[in-house]
Rosetta silent file (secondary structure, phi, psi, omega in degrees, C-alpha in Angstrom):
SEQUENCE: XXXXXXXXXXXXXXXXXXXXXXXXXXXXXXXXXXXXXXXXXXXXXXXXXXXXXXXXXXXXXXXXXXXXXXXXXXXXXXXXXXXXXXXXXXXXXXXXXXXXXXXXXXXXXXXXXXXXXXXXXXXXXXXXXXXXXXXXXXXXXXXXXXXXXXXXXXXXXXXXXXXXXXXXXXXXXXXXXXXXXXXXXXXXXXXXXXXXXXXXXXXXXXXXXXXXXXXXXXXXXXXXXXXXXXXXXXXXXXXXXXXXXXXXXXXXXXXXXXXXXXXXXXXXXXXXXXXXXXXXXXXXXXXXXXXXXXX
SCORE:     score description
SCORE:     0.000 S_00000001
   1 L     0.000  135.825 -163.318    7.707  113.729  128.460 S_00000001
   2 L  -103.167  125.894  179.005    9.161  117.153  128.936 S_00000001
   3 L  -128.289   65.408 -179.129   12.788  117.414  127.777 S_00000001
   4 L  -168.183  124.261  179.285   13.677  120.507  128.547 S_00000001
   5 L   -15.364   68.563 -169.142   14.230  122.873  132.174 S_00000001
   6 L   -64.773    8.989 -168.589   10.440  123.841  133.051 S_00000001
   7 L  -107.710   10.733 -172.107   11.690  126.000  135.967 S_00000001
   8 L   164.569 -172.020  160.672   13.468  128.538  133.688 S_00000001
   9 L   -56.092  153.177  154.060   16.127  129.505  130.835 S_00000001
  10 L   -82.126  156.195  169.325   18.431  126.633  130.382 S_00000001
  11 L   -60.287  154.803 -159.620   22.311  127.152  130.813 S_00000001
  12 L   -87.997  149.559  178.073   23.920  128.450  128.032 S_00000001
  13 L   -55.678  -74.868  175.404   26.338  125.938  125.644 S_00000001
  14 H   -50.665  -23.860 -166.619   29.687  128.267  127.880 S_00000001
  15 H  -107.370   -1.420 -171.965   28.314  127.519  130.986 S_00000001
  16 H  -117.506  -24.937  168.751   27.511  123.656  130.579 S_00000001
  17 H   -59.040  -63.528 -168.157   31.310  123.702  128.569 S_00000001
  18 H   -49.200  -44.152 -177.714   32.982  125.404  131.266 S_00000001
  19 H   -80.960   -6.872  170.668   31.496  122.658  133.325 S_00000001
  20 H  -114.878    0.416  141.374   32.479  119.860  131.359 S_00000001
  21 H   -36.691  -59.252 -135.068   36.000  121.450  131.112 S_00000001
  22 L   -96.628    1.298 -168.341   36.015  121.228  134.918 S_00000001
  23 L  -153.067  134.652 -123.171   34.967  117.391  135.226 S_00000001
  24 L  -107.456  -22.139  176.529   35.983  114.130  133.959 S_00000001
  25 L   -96.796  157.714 -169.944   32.443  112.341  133.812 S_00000001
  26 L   -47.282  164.236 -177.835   29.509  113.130  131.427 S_00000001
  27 L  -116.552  132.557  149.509   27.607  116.528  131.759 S_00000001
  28 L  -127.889  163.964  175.147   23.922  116.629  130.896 S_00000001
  29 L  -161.691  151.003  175.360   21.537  119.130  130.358 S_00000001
  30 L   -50.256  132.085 -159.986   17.786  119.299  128.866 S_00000001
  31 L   103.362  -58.942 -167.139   17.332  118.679  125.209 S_00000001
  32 L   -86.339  149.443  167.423   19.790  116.369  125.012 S_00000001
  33 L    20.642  -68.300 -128.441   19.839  112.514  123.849 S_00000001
  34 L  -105.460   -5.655 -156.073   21.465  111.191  127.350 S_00000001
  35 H   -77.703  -43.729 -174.337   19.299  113.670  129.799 S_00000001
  36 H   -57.485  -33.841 -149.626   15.970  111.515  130.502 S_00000001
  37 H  -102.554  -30.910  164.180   18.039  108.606  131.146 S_00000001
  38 H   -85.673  -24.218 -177.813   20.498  110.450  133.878 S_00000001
  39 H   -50.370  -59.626 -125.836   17.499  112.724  135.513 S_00000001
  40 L   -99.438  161.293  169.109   15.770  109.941  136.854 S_00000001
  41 L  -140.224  176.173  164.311   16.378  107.868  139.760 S_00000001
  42 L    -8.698  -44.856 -175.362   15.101  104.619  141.212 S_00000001
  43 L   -92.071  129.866 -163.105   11.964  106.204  143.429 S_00000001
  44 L   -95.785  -32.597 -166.675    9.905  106.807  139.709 S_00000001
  45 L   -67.181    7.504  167.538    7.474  108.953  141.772 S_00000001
  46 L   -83.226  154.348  172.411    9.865  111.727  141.802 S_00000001
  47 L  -135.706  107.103 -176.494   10.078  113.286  138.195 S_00000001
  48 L  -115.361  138.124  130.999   12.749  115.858  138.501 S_00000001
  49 L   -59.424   50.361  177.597   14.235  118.401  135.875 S_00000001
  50 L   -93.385  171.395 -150.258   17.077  119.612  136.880 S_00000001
  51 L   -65.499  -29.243 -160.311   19.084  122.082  134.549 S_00000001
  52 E  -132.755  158.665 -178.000   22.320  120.227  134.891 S_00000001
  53 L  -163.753   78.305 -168.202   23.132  116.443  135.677 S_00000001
  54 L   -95.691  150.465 -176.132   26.651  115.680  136.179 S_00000001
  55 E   -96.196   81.490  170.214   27.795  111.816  136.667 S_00000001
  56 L   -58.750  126.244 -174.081   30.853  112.554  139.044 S_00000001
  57 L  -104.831    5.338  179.781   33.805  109.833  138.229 S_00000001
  58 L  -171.239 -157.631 -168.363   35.968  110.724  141.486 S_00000001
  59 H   -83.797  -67.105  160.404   36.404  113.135  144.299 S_00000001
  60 H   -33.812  -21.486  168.766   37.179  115.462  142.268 S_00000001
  61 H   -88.626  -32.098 -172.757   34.477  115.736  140.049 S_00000001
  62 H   -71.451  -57.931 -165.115   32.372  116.184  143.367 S_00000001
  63 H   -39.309  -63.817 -141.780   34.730  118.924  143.611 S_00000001
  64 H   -91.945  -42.128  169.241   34.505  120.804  140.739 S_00000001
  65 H   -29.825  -56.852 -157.313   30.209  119.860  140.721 S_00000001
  66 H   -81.774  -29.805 -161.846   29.657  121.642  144.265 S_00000001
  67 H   -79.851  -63.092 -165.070   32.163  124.855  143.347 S_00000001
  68 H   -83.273    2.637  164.161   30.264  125.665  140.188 S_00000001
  69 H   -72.357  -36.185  177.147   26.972  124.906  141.856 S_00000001
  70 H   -69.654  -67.600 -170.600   27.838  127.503  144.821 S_00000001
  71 L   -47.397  -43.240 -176.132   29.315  130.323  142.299 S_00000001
  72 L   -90.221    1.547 -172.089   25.892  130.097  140.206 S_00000001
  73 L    72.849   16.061  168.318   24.224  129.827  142.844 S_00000001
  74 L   -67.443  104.991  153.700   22.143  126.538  141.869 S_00000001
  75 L    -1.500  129.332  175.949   20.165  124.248  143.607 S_00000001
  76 E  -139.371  141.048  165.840   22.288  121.232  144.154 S_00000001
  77 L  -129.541   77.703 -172.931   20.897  117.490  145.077 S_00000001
  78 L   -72.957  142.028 -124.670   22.851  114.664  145.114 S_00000001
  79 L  -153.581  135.833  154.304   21.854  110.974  144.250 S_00000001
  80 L  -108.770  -70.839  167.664   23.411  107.468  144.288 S_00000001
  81 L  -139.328   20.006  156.824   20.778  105.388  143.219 S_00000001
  82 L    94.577  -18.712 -170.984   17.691  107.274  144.087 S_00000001
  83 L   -36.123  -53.780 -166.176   16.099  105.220  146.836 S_00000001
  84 L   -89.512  -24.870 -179.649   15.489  107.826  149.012 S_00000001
  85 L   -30.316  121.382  179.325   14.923  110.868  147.111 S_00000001
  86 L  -109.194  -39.657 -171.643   11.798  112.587  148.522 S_00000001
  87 L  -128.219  145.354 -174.435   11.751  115.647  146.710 S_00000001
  88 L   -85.957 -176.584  178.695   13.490  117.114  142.806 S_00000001
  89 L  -152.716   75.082  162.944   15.426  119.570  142.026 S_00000001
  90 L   -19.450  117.717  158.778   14.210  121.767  139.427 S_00000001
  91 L    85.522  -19.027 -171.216   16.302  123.863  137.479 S_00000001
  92 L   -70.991 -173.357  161.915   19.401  122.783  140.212 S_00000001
  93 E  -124.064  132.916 -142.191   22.219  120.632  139.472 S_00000001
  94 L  -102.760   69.707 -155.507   21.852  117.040  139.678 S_00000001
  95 L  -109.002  102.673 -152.316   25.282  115.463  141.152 S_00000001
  96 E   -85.590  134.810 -163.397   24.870  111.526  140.631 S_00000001
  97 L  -114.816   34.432 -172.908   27.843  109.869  142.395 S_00000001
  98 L   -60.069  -79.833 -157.605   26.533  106.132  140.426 S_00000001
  99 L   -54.565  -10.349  121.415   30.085  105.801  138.925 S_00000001
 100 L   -17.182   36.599 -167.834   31.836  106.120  142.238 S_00000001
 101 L  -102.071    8.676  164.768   31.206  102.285  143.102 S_00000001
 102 L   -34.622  135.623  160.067   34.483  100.840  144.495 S_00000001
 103 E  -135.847  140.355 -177.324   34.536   98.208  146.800 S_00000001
 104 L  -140.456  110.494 -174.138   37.786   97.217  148.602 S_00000001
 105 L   -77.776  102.766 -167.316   37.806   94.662  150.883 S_00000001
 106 E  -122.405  108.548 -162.761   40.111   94.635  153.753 S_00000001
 107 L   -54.572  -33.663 -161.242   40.105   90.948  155.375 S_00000001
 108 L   -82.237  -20.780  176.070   42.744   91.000  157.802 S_00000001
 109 L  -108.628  -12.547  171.771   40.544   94.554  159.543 S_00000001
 110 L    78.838   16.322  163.831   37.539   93.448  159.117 S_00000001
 111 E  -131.449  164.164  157.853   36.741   96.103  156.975 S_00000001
 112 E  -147.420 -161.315 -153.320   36.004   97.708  153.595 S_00000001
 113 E  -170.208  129.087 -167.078   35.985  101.021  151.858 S_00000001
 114 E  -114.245  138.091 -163.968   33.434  102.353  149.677 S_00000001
 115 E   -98.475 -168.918 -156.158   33.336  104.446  146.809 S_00000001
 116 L   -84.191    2.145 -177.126   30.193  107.147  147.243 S_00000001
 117 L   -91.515  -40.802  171.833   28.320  105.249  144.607 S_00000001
 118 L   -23.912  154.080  165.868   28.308  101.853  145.984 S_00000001
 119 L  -124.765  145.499  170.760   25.521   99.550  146.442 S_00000001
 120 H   -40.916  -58.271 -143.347   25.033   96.957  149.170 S_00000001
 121 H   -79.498    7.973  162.372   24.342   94.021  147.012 S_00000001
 122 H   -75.282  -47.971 -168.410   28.429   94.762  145.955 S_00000001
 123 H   -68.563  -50.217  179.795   29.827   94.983  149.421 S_00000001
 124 H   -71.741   12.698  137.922   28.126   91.467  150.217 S_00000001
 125 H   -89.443  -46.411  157.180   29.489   89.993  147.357 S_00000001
 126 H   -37.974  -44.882  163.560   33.082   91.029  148.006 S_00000001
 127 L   -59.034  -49.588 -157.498   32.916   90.130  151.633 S_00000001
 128 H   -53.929  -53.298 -177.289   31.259   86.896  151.589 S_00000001
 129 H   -60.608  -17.147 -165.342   34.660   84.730  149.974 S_00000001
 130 H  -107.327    9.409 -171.677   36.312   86.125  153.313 S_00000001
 131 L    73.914   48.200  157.852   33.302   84.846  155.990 S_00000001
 132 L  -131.824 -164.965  175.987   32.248   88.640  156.593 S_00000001
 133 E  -179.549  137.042 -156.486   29.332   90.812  155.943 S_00000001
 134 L   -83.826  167.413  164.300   28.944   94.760  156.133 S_00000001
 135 L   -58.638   32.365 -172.889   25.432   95.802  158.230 S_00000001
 136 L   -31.777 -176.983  170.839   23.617   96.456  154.687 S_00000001
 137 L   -94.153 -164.751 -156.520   19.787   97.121  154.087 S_00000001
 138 L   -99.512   16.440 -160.745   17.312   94.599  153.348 S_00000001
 139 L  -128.796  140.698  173.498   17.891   95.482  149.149 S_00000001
 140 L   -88.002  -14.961  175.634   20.964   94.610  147.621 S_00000001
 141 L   -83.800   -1.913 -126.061   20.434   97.888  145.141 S_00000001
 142 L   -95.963  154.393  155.050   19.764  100.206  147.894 S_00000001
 143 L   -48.624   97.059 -175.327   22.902  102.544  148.009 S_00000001
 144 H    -5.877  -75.792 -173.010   25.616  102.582  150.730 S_00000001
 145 H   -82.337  -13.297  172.844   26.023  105.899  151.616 S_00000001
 146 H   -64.807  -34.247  177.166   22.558  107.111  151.692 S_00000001
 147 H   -86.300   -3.128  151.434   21.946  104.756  154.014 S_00000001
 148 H   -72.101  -51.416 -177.583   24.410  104.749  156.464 S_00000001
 149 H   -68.513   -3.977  170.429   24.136  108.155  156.668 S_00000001
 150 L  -104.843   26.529  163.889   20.605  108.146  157.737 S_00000001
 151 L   113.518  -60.524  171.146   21.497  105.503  160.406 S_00000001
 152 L    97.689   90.943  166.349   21.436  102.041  158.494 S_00000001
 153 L  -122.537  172.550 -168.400   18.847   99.304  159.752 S_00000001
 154 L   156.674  163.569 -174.878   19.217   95.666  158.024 S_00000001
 155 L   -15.765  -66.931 -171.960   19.510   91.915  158.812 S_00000001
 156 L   -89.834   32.763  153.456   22.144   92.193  161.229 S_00000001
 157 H   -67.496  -26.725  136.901   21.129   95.041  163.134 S_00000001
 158 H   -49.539  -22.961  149.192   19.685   93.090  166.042 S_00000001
 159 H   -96.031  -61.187  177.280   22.985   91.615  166.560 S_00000001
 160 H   -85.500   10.360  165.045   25.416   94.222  165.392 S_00000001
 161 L    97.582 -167.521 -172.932   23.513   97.730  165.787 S_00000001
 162 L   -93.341  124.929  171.811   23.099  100.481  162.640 S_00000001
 163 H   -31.789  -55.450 -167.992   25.388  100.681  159.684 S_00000001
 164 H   -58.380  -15.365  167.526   26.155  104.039  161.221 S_00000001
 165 H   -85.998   -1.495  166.883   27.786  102.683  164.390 S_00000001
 166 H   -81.269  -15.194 -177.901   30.084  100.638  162.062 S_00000001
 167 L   -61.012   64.989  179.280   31.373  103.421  160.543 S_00000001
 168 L   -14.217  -67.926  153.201   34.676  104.312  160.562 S_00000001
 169 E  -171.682  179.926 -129.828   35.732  107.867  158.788 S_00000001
 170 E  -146.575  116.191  132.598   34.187  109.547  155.753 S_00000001
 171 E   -71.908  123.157  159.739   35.574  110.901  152.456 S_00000001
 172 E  -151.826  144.584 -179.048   33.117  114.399  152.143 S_00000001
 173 E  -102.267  131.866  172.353   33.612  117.311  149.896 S_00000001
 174 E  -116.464  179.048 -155.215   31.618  120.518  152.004 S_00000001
 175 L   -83.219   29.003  158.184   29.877  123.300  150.476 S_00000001
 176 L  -133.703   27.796  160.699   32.872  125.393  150.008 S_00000001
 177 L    59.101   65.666  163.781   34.185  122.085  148.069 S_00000001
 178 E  -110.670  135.425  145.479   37.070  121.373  150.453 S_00000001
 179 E   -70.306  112.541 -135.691   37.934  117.573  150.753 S_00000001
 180 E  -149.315  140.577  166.080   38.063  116.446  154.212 S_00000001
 181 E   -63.042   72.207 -165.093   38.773  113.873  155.912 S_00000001
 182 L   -74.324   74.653 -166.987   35.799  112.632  158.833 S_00000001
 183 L  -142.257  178.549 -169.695   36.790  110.254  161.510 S_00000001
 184 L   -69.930   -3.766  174.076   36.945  109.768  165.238 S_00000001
 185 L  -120.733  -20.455  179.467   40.357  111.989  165.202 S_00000001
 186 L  -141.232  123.620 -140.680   39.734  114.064  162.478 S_00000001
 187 L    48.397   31.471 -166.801   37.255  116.518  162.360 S_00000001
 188 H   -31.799  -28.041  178.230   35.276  114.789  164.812 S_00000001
 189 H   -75.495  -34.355  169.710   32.056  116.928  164.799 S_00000001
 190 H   -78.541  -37.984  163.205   31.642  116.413  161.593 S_00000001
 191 H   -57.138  -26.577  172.378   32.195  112.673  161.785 S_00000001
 192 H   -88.118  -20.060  154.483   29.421  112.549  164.465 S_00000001
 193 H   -93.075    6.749  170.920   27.028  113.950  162.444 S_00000001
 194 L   -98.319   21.243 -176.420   27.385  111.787  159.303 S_00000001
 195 L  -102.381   61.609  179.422   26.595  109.230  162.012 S_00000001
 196 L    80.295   37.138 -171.530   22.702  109.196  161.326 S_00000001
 197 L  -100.123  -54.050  157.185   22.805  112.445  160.814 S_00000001
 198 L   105.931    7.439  168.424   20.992  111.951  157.024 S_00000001
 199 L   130.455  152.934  173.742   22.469  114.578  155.097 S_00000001
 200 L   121.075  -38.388 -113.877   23.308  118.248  154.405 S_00000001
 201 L  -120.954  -27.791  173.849   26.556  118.022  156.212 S_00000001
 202 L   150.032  172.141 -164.390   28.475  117.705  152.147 S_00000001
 203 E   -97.633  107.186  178.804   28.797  115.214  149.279 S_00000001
 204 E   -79.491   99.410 -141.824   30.123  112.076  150.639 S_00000001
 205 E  -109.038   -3.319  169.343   32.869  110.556  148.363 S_00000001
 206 E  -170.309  149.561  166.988   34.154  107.225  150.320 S_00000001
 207 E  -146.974  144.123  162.962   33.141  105.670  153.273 S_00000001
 208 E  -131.412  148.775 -148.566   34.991  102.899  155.559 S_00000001
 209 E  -130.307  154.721  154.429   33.425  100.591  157.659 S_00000001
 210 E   -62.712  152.991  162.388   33.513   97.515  159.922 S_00000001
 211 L  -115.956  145.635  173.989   32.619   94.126  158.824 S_00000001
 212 E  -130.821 -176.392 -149.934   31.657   91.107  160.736 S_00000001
 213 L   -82.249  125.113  159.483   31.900   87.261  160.876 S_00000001
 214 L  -145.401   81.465 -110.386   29.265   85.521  159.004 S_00000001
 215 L  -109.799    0.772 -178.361   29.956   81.838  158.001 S_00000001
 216 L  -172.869  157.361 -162.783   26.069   80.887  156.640 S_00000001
 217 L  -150.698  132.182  160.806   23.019   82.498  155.685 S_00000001
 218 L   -93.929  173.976  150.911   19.277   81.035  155.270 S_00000001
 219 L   171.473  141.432  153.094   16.444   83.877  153.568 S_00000001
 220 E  -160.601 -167.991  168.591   13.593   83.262  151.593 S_00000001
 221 E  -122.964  159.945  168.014    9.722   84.238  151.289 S_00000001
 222 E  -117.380  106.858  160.396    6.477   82.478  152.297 S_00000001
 223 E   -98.502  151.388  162.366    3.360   83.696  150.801 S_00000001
 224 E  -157.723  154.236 -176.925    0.002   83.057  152.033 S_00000001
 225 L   -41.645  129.784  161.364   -3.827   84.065  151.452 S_00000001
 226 L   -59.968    8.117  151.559   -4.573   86.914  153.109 S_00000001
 227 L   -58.968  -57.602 -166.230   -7.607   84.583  154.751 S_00000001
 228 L   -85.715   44.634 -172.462   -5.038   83.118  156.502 S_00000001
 229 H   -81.950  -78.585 -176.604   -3.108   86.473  157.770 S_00000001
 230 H   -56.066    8.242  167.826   -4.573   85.870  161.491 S_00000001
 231 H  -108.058   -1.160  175.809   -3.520   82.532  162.121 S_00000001
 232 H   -94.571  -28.782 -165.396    0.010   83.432  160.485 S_00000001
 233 H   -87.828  -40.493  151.085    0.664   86.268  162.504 S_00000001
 234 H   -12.980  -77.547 -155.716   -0.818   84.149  165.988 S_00000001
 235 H   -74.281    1.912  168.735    2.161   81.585  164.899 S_00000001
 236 H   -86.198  -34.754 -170.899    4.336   84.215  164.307 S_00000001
 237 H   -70.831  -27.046 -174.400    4.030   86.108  167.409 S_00000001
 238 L   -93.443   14.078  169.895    3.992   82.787  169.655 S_00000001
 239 L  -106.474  -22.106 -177.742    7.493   81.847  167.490 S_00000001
 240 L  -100.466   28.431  174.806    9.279   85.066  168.194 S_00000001
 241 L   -94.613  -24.473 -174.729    8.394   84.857  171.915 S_00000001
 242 L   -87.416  -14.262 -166.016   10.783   81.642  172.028 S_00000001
 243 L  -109.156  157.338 -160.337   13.905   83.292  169.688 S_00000001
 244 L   -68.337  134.907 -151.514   16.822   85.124  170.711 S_00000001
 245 L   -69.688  -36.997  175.512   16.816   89.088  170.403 S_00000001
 246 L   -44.909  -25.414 -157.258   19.427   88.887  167.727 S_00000001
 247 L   -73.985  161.853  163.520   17.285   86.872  165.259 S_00000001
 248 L  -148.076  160.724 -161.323   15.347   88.754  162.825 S_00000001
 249 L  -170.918   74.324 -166.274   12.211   88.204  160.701 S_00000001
 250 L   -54.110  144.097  166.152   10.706   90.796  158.541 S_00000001
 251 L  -135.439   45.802 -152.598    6.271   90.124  158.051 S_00000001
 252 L   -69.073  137.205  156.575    4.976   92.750  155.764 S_00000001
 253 E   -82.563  156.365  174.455    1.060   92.682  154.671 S_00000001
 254 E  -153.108  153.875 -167.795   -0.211   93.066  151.270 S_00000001
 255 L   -66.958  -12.447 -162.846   -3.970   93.814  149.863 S_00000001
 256 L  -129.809   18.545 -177.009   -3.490   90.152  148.393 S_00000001
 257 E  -178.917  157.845  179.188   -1.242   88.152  150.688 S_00000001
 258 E  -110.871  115.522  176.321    0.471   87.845  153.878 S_00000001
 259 E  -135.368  167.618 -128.950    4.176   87.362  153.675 S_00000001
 260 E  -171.281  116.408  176.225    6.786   86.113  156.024 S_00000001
 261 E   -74.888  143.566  178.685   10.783   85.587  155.743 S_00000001
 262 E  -118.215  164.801  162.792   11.929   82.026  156.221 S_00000001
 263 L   177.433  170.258  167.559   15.479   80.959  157.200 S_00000001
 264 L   -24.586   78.631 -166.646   17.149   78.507  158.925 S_00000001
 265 L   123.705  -26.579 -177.999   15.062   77.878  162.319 S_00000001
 266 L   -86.396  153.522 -162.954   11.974   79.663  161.266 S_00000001
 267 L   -94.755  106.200 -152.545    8.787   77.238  160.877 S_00000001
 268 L   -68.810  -38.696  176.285    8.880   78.210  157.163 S_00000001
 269 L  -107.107   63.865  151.437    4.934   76.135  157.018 S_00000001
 270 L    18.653  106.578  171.170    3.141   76.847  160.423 S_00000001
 271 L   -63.091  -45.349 -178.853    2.223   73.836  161.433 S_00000001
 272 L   -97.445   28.488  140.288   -1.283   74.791  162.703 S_00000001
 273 L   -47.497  -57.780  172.104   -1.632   76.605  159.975 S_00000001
 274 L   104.722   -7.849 -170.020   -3.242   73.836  157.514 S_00000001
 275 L  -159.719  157.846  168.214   -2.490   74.499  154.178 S_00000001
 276 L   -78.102  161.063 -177.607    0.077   75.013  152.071 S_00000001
 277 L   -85.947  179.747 -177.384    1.985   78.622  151.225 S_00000001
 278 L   -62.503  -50.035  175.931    1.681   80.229  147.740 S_00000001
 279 L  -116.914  143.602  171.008    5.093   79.847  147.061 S_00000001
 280 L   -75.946  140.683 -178.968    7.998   77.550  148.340 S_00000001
 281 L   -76.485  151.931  163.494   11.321   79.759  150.029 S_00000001
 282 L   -47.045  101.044 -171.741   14.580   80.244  148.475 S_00000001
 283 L  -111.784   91.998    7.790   17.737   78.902  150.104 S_00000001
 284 L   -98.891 -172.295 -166.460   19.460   81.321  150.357 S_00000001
 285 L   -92.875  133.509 -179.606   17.397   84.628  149.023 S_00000001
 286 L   -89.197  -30.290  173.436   19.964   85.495  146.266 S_00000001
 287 L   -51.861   -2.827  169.162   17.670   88.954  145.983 S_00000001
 288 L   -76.102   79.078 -174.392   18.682   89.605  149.309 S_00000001
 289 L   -38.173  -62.670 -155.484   21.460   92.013  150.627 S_00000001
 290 L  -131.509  178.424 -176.050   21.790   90.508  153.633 S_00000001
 291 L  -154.397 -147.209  179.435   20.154   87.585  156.022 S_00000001
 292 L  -119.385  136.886  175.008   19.875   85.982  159.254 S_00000001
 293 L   -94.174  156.746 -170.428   23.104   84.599  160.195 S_00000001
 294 L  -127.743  149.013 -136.817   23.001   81.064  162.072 S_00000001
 295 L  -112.742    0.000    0.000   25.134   80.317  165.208 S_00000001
């Protein structure tokens, strides 16, 4: 394992002090102890090195990240918990918003407010004592704002639409590190592009959102031999022909099984199937951000 900036010199001991002068959460940089363990993110097939790796602990740290990234002239890529990361950023600066994780739950609106760090599988525990539920992804790890901002699909999106049409206004720091507000009154252009827009537009440092009513939740899995994959997907297709466009029902293949979300209404064992599945479902999926909601 290479622990040290293969795309160049490293930053000099004044330049990564001046930067941890300028910001209240760790600093990293190649060579040291703490660096392998902040580089990386979630997607492992990325390997990245970049020069610098700061753990931003507010808005302000985003601040101070993006200003001394522009002035050197750095690469800069910023990361919540890695899901999406398609490509690394050599030699750049790394600005990880993980400690940014607030969640504040506001019952009486039907909303919450996120910090830029969040994870789903947070917001849907915070909501849940009040009957609500934000539009999350199907992962409870997956990150908020990357995923709103690329649009947002998830349980409830057949009833309530894309995390990004829930979306309220925007904390974003922009690439001449101004903090700005983003909503339907303020700065509006910019607020319509962090609407599924997917990035580029600045480092996104809170976001608040709608929530809606959700008083019960089935989810679980069904596996079965991939022998039987055509007679599961037959009874699947002649079971969603009868259910209501809201409903949802993920069926992903695998080289060694055929699997198949269960909840509340769904015929978790095919009857003309014949056999039993590999495993019995969960009630409710706890591994689950989200579900099917039941009327």
């Amino acid at each position: 394992m290479r622990t040290s900036d293969p795309t160049g010199t490293p930053p000099s001991a004044s330049t990564v002090q001046t930067l941890r002068a300028a910001v209240n959460g760790p600093v990293h940089r190649a060579g040291e102890h703490s660096y392998d363990t902040a580089r990386l993110g979630w997607r492992r097939t990325i390997d990245p090195y970049p020069a610098l790796v700061v753990e931003a602990a507010n808005a302000q740290d985003v601040q101070a990240a993006v200003r001394f990234a522009r002035d050197r002239a750095l690469p800069l890529a910023v990361q919540a918990t890695g899901h999406g990361t398609i490509s690394s950023c050599d030699g750049g600066l790394l600005l990880k918003t993980t400690r940014m994780a607030t969640v504040q739950i506001h019952a009486d609106r039907h909303t919450a407010r996120v910090g830029g760090g969040a994870v789903w599988g947070a917001v849907v525990a915070a909501a849940a004592p009040s009957g609500l539920a934000p539009l999350s992804g199907t992962a409870a790890s997956v990150g908020v704002t990357g995923s709103t901002l690329g649009g947002g699909v998830g349980w409830l999106s057949r009833r309530y639409g894309f995390a990004a049409d829930s979306l309220l206004a925007a904390r974003i720091v922009t690439a001449d590190g101004q903090l700005l507000t983003a909503s339907p009154k303020e700065h509006p252009e910019l607020f319509w592009a962090l609407r599924g827009g997917g990035g580029n537009f600045g480092v996104v440092t809170a976001l608040t959102f709608r929530l809606y009513p959700v008083d019960r939740v089935y989810g679980g899995t069904v596996v079965f031999n991939m022998d039987c994959a055509e007679k599961a997907l037959a009874c699947y297709r002649d079971w969603a022909l009868t259910e209501p466009d809201w409903r949802r029902c993920g069926r992903p293949l695998g080289r060694r099984w055929w699997t198949g979300w269960g909840r509340c209404g769904l015929p978790i064992r095919p009857p003309s199937l014949g056999r039993r599945p590999h495993r019995r479902p969960r009630t409710p999926a706890s591994s689950c951000s989200g579900s099917y909601p039941t009327r």
